[in-house]
N, C-alpha and C positions, 0 to 999 in steps of 0.2 A: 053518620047515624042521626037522625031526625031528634030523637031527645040530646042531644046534645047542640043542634042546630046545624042548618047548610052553612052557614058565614065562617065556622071556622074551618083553619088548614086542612085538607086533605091528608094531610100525616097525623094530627091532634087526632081528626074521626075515626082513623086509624086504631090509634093506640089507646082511645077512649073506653073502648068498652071492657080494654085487656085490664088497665088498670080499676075499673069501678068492681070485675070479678074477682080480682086480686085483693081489692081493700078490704070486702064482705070478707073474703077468707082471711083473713088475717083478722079483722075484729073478731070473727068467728073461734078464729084459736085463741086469740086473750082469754074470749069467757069460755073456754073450755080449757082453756089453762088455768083461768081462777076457782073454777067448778070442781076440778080434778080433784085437788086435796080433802075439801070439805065433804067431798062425795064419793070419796074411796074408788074411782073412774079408774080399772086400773089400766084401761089402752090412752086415759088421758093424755098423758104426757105424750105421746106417741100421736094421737089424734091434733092434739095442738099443733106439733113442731112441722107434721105433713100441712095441714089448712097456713099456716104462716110460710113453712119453707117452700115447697111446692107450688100449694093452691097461692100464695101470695107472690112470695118473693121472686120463682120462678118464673109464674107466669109474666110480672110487671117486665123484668128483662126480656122475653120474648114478645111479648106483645109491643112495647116501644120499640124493643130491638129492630124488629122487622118492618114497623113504619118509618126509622130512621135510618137502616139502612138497606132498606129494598128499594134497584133503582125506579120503580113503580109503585105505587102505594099498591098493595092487595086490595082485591075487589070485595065488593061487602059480602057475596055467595062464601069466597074461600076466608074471610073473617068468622062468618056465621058457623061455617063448617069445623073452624079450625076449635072457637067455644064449644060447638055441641060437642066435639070429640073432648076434649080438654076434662068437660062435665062427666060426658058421663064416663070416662078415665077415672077421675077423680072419686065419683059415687061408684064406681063397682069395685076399685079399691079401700075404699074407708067400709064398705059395707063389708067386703072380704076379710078385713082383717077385724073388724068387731064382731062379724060373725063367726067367726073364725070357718068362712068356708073360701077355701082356697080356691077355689074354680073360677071365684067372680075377682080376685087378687090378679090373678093373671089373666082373664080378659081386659084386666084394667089395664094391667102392665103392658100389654101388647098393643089396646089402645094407645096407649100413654107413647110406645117406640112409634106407633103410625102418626100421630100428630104432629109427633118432632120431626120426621118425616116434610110433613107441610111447611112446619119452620126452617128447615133447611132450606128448600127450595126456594122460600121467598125469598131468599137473602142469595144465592145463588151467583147472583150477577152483581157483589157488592165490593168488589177487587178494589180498593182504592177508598172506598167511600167508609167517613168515620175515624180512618185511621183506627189507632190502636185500641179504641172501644171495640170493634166488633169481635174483640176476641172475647171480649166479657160477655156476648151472646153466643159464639161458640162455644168458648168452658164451660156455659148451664146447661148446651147440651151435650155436653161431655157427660157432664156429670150425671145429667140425670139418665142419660144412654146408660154410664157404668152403673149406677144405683139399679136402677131398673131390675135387672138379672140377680141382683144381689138382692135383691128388696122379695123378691119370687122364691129366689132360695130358701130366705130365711120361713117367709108363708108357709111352704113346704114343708120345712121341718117344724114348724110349732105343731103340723097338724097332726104326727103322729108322737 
C-alpha cells in the first residue's frame, strides 16, 4: 500500500491496512465505552465490546493472520475487497442493532460469513506453515462463524 511505502515486506503491506482498521475500532470503542455511562448509551456496552472484539481484535488476527500465513501474499484487489466487505459487515450490523431494524443485522451477518469466506481461502494452502499459530486464526473463525447465527437470533427476537 503506497501510504505505508513500496520498501517494506510484502506481508507488512499486507497486514497493514488490517491492523490501522482494527486500531480506529478499538479506539473507537474506548470512547464509546467511556461515553456509555455518562450518557445513559444503552446499546453502549454492546457497541464497544463489538468495535474492540470484532472490528478490532478479530480483524488484527485475520488480517496478519493471512499475510503470515498465506503461501502468497494476497493481492491488493482481494485485500481491498476483503476491507470493503469487512466495512460495510460491520456498518450494516451496528446500524441494525442501534436501529433496531433487523433486516440490515443480517445482511451484515451474511456479509460478515462471505468475507470469512475470503479468509479461508487465503490461508488455504497453509498446511505446515506457522505451526501451531494458525490455529489461532482458524478459532476466530470459528468463532465468529458460531456467533454469527447466534448474534441473528438474538436480533431477531429483540425485534418482537
Amino acid at each position: 500500500m503506497a501510504i505505508f511505502g513500496d520498501d517494506l515486506d510484502p506481508r507488512v503491506s499486507v497486514a497493514a491496512p488490517f491492523v490501522a482498521l482494527a486500531s480506529v475500532s478499538i479506539v473507537a470503542g474506548g470512547f464509546v465505552a467511556a461515553a456509555t455511562g455518562p450518557t445513559d448509551f444503552d446499546k453502549g456496552s454492546w457497541l464497544a465490546a463489538y468495535l474492540v472484539l470484532v472490528g478490532g481484535v478479530a480483524l488484527v488476527i485475520l488480517g496478519v493472520g493471512q499475510a503470515v500465513f498465506a503461501r502468497q501474499a494476497p493481492s491488493k484487489p482481494v485485500i481491498a475487497t476483503e476491507l470493503a466487505i469487512w466495512v460495510l459487515s460491520a456498518g450494516a450490523i451496528i446500524v441494525g442493532t442501534l436501529a433496531e431494524a433487523v433486516v440490515f443485522t443480517i445482511v451484515g451477518g451474511l456479509l460478515l460469513l462471505g468475507v470469512l469466506v475470503l479468509f479461508v481461502a487465503a490461508v488455504r494452502d497453509a498446511s505446515g506453515i506457522g505451526g501451531r499459530l494458525i490455529w489461532l486464526y482458524r478459532a476466530m473463525i470459528v468463532i465468529l462463524v458460531v456467533s454469527i447465527p447466534i448474534g441473528l437470533v438474538l436480533a431477531w427476537q429483540r425485534r418482537t
